[in-house]
N, CA, C and O atoms as a Tripos MOL2 file, in Angstrom:
@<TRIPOS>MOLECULE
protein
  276   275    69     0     0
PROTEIN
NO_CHARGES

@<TRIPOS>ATOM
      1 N           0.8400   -1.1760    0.0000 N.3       1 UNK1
      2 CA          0.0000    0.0000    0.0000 C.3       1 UNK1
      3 C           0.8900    1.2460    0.0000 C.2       1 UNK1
      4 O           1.9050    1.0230    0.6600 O.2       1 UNK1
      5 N           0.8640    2.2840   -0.4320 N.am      2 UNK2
      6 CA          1.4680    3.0610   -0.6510 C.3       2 UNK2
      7 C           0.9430    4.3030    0.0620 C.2       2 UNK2
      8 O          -0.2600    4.2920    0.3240 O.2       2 UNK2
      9 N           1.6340    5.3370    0.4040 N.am      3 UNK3
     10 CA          1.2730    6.3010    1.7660 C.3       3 UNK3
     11 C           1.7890    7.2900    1.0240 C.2       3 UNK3
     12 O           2.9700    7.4230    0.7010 O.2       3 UNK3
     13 N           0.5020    8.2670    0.6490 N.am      4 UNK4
     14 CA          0.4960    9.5220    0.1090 C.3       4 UNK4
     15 C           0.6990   10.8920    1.0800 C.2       4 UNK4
     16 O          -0.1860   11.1170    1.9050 O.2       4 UNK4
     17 N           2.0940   12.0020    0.9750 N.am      5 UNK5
     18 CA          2.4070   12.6910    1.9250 C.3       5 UNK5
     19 C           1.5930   13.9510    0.6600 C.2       5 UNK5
     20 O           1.5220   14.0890   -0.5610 O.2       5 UNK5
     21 N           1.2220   14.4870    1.6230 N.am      6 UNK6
     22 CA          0.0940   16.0630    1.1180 C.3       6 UNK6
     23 C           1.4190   17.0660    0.6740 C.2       6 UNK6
     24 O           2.1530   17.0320    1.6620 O.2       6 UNK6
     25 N           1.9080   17.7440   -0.1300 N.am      7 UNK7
     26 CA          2.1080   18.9740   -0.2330 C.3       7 UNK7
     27 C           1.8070   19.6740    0.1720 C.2       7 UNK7
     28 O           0.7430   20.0890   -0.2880 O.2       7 UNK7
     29 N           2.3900   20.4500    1.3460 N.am      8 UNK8
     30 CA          1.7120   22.0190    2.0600 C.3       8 UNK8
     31 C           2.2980   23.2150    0.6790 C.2       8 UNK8
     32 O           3.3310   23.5670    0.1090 O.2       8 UNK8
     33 N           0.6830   23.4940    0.6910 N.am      9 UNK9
     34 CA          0.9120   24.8410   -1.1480 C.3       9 UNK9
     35 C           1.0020   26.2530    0.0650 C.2       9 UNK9
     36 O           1.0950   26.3670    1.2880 O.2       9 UNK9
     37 N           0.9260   26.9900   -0.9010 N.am     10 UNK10
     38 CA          0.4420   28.3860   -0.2210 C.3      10 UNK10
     39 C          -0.7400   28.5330   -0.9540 C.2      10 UNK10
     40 O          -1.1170   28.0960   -2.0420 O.2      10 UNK10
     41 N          -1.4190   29.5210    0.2170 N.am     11 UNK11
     42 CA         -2.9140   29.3170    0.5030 C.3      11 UNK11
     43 C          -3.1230   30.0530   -1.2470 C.2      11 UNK11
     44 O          -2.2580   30.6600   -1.8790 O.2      11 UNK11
     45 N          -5.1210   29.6130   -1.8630 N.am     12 UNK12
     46 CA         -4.9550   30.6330   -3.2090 C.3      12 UNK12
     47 C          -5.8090   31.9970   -2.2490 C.2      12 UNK12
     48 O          -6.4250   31.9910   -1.1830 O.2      12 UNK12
     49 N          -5.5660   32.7730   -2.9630 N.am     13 UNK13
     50 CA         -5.7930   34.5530   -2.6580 C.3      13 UNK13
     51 C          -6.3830   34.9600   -4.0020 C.2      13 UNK13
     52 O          -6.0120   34.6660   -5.1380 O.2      13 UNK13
     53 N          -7.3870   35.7030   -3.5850 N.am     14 UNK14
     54 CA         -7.6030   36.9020   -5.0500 C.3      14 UNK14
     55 C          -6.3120   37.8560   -5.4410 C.2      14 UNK14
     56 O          -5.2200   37.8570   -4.8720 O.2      14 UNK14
     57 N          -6.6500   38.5190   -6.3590 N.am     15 UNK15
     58 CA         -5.7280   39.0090   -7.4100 C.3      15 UNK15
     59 C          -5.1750   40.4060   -6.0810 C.2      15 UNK15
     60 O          -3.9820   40.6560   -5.9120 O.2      15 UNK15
     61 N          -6.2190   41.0870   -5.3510 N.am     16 UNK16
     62 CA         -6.1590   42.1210   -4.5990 C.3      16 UNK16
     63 C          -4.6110   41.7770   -3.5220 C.2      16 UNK16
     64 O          -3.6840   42.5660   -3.3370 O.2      16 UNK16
     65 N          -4.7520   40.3530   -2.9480 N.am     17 UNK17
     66 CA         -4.4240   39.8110   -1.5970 C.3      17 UNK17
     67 C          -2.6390   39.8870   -2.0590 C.2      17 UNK17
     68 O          -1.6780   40.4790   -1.5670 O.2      17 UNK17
     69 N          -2.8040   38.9860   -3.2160 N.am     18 UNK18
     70 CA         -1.9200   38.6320   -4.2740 C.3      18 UNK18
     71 C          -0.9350   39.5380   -4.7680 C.2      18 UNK18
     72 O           0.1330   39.0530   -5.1410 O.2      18 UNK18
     73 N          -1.1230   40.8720   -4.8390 N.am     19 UNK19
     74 CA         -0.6740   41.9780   -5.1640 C.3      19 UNK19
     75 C          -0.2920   42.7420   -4.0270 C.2      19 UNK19
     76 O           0.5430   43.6300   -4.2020 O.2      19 UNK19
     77 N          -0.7530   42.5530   -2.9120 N.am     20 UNK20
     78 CA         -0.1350   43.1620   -1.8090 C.3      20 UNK20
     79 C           0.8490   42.5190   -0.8750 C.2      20 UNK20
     80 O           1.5550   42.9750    0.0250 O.2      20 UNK20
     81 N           0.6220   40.9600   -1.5180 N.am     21 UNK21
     82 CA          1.9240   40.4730   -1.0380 C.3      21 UNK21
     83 C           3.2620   40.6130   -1.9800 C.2      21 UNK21
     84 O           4.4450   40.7460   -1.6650 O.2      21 UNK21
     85 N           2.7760   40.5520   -2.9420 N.am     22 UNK22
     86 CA          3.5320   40.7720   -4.0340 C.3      22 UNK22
     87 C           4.4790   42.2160   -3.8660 C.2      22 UNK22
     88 O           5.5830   42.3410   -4.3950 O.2      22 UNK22
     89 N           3.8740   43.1780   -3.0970 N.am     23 UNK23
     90 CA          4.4710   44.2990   -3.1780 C.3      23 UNK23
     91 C           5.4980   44.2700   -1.8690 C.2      23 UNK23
     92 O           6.6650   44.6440   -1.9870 O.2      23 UNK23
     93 N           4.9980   43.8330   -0.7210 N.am     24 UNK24
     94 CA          5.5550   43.2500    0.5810 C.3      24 UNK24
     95 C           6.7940   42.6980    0.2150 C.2      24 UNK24
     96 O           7.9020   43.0600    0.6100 O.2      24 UNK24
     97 N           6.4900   41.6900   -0.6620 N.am     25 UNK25
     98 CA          8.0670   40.9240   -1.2420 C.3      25 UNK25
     99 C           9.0540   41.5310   -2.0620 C.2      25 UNK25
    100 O          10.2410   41.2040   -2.0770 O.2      25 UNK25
    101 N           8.3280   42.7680   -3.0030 N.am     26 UNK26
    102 CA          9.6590   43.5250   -3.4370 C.3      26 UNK26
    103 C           9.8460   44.2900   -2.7630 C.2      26 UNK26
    104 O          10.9360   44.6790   -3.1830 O.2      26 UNK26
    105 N           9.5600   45.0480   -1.7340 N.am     27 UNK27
    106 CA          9.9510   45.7610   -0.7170 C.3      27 UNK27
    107 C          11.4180   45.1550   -0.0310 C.2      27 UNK27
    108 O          12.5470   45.6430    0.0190 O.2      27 UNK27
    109 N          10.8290   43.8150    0.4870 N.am     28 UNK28
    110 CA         12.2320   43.1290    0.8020 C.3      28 UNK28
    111 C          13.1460   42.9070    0.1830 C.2      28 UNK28
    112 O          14.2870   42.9630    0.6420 O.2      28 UNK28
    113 N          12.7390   42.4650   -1.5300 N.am     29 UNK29
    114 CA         14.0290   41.7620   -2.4700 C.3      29 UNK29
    115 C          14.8270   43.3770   -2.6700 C.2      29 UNK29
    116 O          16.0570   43.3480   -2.6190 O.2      29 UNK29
    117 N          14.3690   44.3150   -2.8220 N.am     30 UNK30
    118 CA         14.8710   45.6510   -2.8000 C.3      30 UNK30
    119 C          15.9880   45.5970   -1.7860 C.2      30 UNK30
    120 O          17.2050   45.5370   -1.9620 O.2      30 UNK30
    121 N          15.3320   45.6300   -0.7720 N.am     31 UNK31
    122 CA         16.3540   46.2580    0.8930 C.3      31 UNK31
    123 C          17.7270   45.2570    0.4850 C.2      31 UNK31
    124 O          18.9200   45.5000    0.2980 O.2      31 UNK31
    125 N          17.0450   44.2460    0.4600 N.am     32 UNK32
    126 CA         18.3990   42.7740   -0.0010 C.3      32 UNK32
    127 C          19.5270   43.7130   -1.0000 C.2      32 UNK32
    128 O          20.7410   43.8760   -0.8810 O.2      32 UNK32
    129 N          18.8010   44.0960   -1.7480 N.am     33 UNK33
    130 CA         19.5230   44.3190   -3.0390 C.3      33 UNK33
    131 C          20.4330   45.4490   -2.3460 C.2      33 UNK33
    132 O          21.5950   45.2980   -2.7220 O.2      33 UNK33
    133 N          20.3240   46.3030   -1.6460 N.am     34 UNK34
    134 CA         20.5140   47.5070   -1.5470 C.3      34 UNK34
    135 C          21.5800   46.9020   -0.2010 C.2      34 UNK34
    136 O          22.4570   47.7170    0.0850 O.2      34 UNK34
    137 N          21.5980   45.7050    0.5630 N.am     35 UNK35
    138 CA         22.2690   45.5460    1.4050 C.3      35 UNK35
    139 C          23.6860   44.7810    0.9050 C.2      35 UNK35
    140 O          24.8330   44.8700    1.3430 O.2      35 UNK35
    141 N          23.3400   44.3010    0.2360 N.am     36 UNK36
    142 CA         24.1040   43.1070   -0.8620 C.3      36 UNK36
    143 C          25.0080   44.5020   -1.4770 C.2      36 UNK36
    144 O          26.1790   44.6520   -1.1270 O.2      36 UNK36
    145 N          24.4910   45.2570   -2.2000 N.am     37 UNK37
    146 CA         25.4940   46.4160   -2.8040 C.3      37 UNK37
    147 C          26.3640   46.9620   -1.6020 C.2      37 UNK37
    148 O          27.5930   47.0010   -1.6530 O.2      37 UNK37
    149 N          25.8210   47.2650   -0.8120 N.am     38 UNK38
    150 CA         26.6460   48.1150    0.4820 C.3      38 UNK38
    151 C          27.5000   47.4380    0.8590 C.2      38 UNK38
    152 O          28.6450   47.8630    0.7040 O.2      38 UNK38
    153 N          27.3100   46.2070    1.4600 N.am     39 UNK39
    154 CA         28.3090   44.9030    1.4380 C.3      39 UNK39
    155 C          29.8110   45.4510    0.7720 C.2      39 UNK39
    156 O          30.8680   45.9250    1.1880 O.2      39 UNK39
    157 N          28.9880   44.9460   -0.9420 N.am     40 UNK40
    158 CA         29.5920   44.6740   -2.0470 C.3      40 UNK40
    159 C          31.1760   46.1440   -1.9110 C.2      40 UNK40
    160 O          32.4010   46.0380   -1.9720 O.2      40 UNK40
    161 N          30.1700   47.4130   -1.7000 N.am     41 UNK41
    162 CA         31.1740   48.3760   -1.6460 C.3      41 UNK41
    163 C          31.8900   48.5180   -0.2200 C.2      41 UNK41
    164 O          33.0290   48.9440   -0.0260 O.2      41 UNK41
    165 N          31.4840   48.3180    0.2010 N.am     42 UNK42
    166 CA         32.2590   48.2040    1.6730 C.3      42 UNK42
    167 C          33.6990   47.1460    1.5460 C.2      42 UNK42
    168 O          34.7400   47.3800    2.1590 O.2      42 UNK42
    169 N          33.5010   45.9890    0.6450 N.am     43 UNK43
    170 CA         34.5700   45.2740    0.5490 C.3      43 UNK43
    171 C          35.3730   45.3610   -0.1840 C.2      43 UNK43
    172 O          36.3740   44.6470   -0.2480 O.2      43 UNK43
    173 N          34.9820   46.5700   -1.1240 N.am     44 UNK44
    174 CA         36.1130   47.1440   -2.3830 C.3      44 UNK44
    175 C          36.9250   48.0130   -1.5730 C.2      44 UNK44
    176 O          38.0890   48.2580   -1.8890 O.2      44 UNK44
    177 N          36.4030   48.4740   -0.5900 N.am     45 UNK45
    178 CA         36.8870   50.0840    0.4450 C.3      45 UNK45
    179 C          38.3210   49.4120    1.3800 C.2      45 UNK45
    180 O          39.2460   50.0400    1.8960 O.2      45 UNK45
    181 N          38.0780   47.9810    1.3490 N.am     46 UNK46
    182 CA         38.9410   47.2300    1.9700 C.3      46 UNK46
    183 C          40.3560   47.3770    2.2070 C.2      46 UNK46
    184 O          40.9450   46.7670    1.3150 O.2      46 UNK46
    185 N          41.0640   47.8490    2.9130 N.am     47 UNK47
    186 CA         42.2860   47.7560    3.1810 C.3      47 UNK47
    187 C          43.4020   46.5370    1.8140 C.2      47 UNK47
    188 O          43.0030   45.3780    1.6980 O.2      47 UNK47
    189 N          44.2820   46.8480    1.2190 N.am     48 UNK48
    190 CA         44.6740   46.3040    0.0090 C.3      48 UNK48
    191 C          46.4020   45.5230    1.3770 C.2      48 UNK48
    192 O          47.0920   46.4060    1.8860 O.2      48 UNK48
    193 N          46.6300   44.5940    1.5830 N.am     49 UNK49
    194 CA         47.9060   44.0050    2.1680 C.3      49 UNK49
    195 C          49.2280   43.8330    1.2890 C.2      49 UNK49
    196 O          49.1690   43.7730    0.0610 O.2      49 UNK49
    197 N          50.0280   43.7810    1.7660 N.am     50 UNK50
    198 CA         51.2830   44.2010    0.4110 C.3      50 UNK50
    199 C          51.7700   42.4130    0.1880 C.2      50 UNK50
    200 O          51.5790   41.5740    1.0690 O.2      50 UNK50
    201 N          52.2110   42.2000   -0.7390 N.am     51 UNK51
    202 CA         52.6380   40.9450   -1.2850 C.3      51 UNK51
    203 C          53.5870   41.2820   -1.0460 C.2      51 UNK51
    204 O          53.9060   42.4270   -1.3660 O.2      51 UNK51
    205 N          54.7320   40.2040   -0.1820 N.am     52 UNK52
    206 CA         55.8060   40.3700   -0.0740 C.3      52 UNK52
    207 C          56.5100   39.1160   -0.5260 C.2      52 UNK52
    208 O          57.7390   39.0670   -0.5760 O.2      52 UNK52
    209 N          55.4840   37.7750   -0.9600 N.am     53 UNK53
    210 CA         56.3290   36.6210   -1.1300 C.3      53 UNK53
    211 C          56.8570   36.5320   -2.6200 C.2      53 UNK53
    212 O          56.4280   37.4060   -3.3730 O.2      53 UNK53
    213 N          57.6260   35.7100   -3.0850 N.am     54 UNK54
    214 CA         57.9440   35.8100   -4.9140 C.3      54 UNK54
    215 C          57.0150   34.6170   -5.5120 C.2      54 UNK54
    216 O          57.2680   33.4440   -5.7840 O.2      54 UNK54
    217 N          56.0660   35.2480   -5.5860 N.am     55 UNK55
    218 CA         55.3570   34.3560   -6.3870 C.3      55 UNK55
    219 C          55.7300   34.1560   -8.2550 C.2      55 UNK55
    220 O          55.9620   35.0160   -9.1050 O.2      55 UNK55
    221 N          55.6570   32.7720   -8.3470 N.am     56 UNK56
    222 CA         56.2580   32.3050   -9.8120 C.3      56 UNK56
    223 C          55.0370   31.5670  -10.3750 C.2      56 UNK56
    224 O          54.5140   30.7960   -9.5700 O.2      56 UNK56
    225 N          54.4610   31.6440  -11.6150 N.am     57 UNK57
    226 CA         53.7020   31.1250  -12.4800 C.3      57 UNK57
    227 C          53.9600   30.7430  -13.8110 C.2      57 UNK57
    228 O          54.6620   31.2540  -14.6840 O.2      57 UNK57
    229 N          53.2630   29.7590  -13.7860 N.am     58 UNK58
    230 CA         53.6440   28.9080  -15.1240 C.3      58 UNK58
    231 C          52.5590   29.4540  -16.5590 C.2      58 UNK58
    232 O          51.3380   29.3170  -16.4780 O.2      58 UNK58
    233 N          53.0650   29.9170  -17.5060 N.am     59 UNK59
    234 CA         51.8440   30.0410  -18.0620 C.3      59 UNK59
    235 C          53.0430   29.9550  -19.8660 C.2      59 UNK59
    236 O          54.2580   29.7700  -19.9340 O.2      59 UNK59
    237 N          52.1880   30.1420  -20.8430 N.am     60 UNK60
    238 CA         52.1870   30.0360  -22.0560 C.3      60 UNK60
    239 C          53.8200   30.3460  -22.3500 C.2      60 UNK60
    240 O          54.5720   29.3950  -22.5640 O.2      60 UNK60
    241 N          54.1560   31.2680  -22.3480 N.am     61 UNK61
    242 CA         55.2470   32.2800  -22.4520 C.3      61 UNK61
    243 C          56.4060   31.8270  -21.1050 C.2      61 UNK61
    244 O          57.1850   32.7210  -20.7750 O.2      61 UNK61
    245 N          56.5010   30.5560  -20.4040 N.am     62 UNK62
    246 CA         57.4810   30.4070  -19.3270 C.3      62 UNK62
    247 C          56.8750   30.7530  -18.5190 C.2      62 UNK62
    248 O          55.6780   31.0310  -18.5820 O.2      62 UNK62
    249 N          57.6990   30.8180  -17.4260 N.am     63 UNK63
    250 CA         57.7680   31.5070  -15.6270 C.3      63 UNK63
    251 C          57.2730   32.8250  -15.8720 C.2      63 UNK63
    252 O          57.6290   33.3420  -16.9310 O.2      63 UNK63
    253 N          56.3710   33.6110  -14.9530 N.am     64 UNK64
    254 CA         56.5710   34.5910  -14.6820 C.3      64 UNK64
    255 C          55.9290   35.2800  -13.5810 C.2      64 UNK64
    256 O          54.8740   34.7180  -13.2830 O.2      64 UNK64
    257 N          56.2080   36.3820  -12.8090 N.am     65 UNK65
    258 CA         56.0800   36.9260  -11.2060 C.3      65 UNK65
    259 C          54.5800   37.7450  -11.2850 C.2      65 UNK65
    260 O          53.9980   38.2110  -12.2640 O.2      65 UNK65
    261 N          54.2190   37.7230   -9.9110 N.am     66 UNK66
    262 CA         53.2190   38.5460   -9.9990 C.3      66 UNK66
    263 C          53.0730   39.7030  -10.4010 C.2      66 UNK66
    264 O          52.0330   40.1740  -10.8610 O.2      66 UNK66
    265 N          53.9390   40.1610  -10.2820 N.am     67 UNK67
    266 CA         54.4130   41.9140  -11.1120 C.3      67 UNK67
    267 C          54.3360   41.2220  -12.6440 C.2      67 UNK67
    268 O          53.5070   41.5840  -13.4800 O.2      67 UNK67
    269 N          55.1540   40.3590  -12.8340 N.am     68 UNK68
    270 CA         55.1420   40.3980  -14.5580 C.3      68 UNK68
    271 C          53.7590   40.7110  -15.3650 C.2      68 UNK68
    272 O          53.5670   41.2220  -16.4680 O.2      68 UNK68
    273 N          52.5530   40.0120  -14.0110 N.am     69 UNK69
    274 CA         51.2300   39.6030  -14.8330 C.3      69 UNK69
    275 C          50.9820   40.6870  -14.8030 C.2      69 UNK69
    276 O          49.9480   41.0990  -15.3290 O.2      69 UNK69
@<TRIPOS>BOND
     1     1     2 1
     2     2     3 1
     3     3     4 2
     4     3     5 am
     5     5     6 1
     6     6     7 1
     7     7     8 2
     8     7     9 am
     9     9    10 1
    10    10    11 1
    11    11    12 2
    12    11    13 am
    13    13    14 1
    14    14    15 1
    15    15    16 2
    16    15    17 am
    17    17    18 1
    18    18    19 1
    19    19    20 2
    20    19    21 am
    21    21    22 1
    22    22    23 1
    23    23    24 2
    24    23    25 am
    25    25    26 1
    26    26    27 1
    27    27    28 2
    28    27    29 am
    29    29    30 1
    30    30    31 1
    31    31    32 2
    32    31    33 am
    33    33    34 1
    34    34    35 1
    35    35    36 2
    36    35    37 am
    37    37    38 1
    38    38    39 1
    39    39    40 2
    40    39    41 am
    41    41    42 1
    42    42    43 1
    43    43    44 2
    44    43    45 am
    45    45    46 1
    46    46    47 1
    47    47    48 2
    48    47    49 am
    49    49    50 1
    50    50    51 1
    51    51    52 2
    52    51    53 am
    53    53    54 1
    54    54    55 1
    55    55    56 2
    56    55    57 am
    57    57    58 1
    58    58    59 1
    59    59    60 2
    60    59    61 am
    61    61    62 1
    62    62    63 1
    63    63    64 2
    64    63    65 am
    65    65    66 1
    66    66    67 1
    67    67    68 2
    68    67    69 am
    69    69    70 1
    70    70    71 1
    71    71    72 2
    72    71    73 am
    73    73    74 1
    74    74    75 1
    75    75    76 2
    76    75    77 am
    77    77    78 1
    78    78    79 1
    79    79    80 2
    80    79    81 am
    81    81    82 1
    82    82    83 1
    83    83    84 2
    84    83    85 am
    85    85    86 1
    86    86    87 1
    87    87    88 2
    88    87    89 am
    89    89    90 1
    90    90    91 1
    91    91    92 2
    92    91    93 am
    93    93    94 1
    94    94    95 1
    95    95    96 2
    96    95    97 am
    97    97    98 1
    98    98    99 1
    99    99   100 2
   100    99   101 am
   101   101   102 1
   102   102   103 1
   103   103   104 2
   104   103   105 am
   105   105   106 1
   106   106   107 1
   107   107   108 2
   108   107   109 am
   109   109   110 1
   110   110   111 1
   111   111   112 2
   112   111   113 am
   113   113   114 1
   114   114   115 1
   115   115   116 2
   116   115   117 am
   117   117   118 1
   118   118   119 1
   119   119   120 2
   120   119   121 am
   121   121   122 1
   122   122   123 1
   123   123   124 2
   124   123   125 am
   125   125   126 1
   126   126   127 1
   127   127   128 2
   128   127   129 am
   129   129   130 1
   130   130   131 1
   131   131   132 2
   132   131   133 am
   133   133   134 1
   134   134   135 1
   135   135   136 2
   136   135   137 am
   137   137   138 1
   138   138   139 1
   139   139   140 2
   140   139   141 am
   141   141   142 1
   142   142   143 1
   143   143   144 2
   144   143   145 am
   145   145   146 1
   146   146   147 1
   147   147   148 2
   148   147   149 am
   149   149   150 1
   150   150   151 1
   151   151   152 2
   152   151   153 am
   153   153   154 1
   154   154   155 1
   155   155   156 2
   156   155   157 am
   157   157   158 1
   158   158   159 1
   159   159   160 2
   160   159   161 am
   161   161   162 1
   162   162   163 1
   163   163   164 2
   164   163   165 am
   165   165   166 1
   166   166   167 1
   167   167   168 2
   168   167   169 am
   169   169   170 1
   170   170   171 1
   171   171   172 2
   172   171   173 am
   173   173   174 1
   174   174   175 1
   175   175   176 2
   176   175   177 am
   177   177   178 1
   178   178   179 1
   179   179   180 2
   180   179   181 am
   181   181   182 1
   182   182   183 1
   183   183   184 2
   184   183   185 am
   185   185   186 1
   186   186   187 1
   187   187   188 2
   188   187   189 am
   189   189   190 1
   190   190   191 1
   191   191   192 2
   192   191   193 am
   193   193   194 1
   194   194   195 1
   195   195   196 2
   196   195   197 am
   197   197   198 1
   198   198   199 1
   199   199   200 2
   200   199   201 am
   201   201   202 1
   202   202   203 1
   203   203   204 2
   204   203   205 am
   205   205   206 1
   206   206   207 1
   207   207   208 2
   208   207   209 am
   209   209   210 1
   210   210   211 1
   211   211   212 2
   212   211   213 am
   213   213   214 1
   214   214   215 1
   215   215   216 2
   216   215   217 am
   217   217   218 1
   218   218   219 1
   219   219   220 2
   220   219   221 am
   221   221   222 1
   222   222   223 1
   223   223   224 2
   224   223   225 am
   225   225   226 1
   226   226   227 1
   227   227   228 2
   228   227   229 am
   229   229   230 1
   230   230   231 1
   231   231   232 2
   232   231   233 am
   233   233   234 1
   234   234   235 1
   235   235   236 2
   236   235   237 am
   237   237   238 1
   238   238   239 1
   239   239   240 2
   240   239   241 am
   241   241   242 1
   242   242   243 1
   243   243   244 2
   244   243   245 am
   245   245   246 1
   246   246   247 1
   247   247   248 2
   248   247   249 am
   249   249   250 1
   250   250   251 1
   251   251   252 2
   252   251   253 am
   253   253   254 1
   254   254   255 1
   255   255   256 2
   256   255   257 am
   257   257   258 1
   258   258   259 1
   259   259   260 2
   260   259   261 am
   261   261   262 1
   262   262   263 1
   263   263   264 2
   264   263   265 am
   265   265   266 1
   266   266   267 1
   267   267   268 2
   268   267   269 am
   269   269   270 1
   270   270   271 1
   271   271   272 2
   272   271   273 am
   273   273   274 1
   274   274   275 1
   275   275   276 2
@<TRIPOS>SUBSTRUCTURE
     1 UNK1         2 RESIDUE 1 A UNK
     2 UNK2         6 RESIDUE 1 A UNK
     3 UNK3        10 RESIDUE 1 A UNK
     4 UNK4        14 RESIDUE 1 A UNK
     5 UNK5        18 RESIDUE 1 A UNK
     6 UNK6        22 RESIDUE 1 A UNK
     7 UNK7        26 RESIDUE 1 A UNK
     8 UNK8        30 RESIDUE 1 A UNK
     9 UNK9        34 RESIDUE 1 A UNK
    10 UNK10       38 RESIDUE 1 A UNK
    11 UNK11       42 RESIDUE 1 A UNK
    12 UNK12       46 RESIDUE 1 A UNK
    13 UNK13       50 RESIDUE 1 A UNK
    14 UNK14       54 RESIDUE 1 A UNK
    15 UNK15       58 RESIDUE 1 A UNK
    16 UNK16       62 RESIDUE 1 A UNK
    17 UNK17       66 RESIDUE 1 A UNK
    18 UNK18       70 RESIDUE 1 A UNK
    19 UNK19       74 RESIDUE 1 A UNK
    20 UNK20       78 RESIDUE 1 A UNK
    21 UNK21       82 RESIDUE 1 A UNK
    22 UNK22       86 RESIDUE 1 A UNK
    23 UNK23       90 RESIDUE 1 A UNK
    24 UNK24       94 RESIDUE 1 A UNK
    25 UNK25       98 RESIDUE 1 A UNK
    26 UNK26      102 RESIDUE 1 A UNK
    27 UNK27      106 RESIDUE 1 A UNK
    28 UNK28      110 RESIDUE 1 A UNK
    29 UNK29      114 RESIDUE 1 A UNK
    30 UNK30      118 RESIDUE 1 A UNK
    31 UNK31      122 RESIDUE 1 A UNK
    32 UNK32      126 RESIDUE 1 A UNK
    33 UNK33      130 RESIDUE 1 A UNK
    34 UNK34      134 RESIDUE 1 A UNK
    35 UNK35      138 RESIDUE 1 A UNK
    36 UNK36      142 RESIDUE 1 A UNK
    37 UNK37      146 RESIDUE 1 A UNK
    38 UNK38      150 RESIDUE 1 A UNK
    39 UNK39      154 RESIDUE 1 A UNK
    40 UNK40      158 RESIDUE 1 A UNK
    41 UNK41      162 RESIDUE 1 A UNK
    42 UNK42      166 RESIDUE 1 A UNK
    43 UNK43      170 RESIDUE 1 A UNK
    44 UNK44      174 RESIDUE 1 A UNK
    45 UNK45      178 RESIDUE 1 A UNK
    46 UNK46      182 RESIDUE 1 A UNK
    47 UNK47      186 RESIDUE 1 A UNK
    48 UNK48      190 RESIDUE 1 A UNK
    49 UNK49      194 RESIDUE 1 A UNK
    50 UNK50      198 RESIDUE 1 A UNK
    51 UNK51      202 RESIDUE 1 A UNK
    52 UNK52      206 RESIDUE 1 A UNK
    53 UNK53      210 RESIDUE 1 A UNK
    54 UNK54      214 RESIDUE 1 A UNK
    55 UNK55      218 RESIDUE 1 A UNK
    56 UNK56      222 RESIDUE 1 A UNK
    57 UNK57      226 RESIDUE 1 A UNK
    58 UNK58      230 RESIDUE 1 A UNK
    59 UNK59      234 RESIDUE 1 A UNK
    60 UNK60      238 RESIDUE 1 A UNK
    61 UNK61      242 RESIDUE 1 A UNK
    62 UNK62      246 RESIDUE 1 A UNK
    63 UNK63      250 RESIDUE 1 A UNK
    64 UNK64      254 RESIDUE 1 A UNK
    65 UNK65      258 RESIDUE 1 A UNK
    66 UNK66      262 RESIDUE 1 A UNK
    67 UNK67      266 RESIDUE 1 A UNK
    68 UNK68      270 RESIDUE 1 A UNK
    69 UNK69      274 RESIDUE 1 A UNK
């Protein structure tokens, strides 16, 4: 016998209900967006640390240093 588990949906709403959640939710995906950017620039603002080791890479053209690239 086989044992059927229900899907919990979200509830249906008229078009009115629907639209005001709808607006509720870009309100939030907004703030996100707008927190996510601030983030984003806050970590460009970042303090830059100096390379002091000799880094060597292999690429097409031989060896060459992080300065070379």
């Amino acid at each position: 016998m086989t044992k059927h588990i229900a899907m919990k949906t979200p509830p249906i709403v008229s078009r009115q209900d629907w639209e005001a959640a709808r607006e509720q939710m870009l309100v939030k995906e907004k703030a996100t967006l707008r927190a996510k950017d601030a983030l984003a620039a806050e970590r460009r603002r970042m303090p830059w640390m100096e390379v002091d080791k000799a880094y060597l890479f292999e690429g097409p053209n031989g060896r060459a240093s992080l300065l070379d690239l």
